[in-house]
Steps between C-alpha positions, in 0.01 A plus 500: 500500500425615827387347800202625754559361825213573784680541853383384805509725820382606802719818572309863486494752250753706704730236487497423121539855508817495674607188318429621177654833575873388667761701369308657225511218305208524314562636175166594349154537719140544344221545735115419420226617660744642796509923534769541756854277320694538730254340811305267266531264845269710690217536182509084553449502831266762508268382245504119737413799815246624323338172460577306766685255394848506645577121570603249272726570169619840422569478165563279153830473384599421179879499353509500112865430350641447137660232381892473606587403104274741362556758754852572362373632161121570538424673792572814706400683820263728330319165313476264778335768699251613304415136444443462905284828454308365236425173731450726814194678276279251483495450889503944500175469256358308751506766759807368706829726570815332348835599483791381273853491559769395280807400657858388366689271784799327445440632117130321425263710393116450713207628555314499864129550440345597830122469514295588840230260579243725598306618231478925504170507364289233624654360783550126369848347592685414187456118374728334250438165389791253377210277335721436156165310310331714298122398576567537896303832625558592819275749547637671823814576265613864398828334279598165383891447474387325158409854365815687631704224302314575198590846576850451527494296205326722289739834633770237386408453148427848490868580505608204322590246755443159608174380703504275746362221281778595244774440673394181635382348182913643379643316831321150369614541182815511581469174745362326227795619315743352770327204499316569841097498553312796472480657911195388649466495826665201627753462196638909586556344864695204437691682263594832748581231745727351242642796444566557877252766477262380779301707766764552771761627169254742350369590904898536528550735236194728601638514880871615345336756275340650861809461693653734205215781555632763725163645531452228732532721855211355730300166546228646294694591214664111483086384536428704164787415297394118607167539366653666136677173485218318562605378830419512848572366863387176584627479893756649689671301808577623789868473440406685194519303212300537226284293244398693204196387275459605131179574293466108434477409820847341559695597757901478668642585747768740473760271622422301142548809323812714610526760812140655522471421828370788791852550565586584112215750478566660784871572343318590187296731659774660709771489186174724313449707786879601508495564135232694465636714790835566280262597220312757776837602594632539117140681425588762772823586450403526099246752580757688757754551163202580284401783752827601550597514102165763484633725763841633373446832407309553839779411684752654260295851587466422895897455527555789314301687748677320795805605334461873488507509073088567478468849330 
């Protein structure tokens, strides 16, 4: 199975760019509709020149990742990619510019599907609806979420994988197995929180999986790994505490949750910063040895020279 998740944001293409880009990370890239790779961030911004329309969002954001059971024997980076690429078409066929980039941090295979919201042949900013009933048209819509799902679901059974629907109808079965309701709604919730697994534990475990990224090197770079978790900043005091919110609408403050206070970030930032220096550092002197290893025989000859022994 594997999930398609759409990300809110309100950075710029540049800084996805950047984002995406840290450390060279990204481990397979496929471009639609863009000429230049390697500045797809300026063909965004200057097809929203050319029209005018600057302001507002820059871009849709979608993350598509497998399965964490299924993801150990099913999938690789060459499969989950060209499954983002073959999401990312329909939005290209449309006549928008989309890039896809598959990334593996802290060993999970994902997919960032980066879509600009200016349309490159007509003008019309990009419009995706979340309606999930079937009869609902909304006819300003270029996408409906509904369709990408059927997408995924279709690319899943294509390579012999669970849907969406398949795994849940498997995850009641086996509560009816255990002797537990099938998860609706309101049933799922009283049994997470049964299980200890309430908001604040699974907002918790998604702030401790960012606190382990050491991509994390600026206050923009913390905002976007928020938003892949589905979370965002509710309010910051002035003594700089934090409340975070989640996709659901709860929030916590940080003080509930462990140290992800202004403070803690700030050391986050600053222990990234200093790491990714050493890696600079490490970089540099690695490419010193490499050009010194090529140069032997050039110096070999010079001393000679130096020496007197050159015939």
């Amino acid at each position: 199975m594997a999930y398609l998740k759409p990300i809110s944001s309100k950075n710029t293409v540049s800084n996805i760019k950047k984002y995406l880009e840290k450390n060279d990370r990204n481990v397979e890239r496929t471009e639609l509709n863009i000429s230049d790779p390697d500045h797809w961030d300026v063909e965004m911004r200057e097809v929203k020149a050319l029209y005018e329309k600057e302001k507002g969002v820059q871009f849709f954001h979608l993350i598509l990742s497998p399965d964490k059971e299924e993801e150990k024997n099913n999938y690789n980076v060459r499969t989950i990619h060209q499954m983002g690429v073959e999401v990312g078409q329909n939005f290209a066929d449309l006549g928008y510019q989309v890039v896809i980039e598959t990334h593996i941090d802290n060993g999970k295979i994902h997919d960032h599907i980066i879509i600009n919201s200016v349309n490159m042949e007509t003008g019309k900013k990009l419009r995706v609806s979340n309606a999930k009933g079937e009869d609902y048209v909304d006819n300003k819509a270029d996408v409906y979420m509904r369709d990408l799902y059927k997408i995924t679901d279709a690319l899943c059974l294509e390579k012999g994988l669970n849907t969406l629907s398949q795994s849940k109808k498997e995850k009641d079965q086996k509560s009816k197995e255990k002797g537990r309701q099938p998860e609706t709604k309101k049933s799922d919730e009283i049994y997470i929180e049964q299980r200890g697994k309430s908001f604040k534990t699974k907002m918790r475990d998604k702030l401790q999986h960012i606190w382990m990224d050491e991509n994390i090197t600026s206050r923009e770079d913390f905002t976007m790994a928020l938003e892949e978790e589905g979370l965002q900043i509710s309010r910051v005091t002035g003594t700089g505490h934090i409340t975070y919110k989640d996709a659901e609408g709860h929030t916590s403050r940080a003080s509930k949750l462990g140290a992800f206070d202004v403070p803690d970030l700030q050391q986050l930032i600053a222990k990234n910063k200093e790491l990714e220096k050493q890696r600079l550092n490490e970089e540099k002197k690695q490419e010193e040895i490499r050009k010194l290893q090529k140069e032997p025989m050039h110096r070999n000859k010079s001393a000679g020279r130096e020496m007197g022994y050159s015939r």
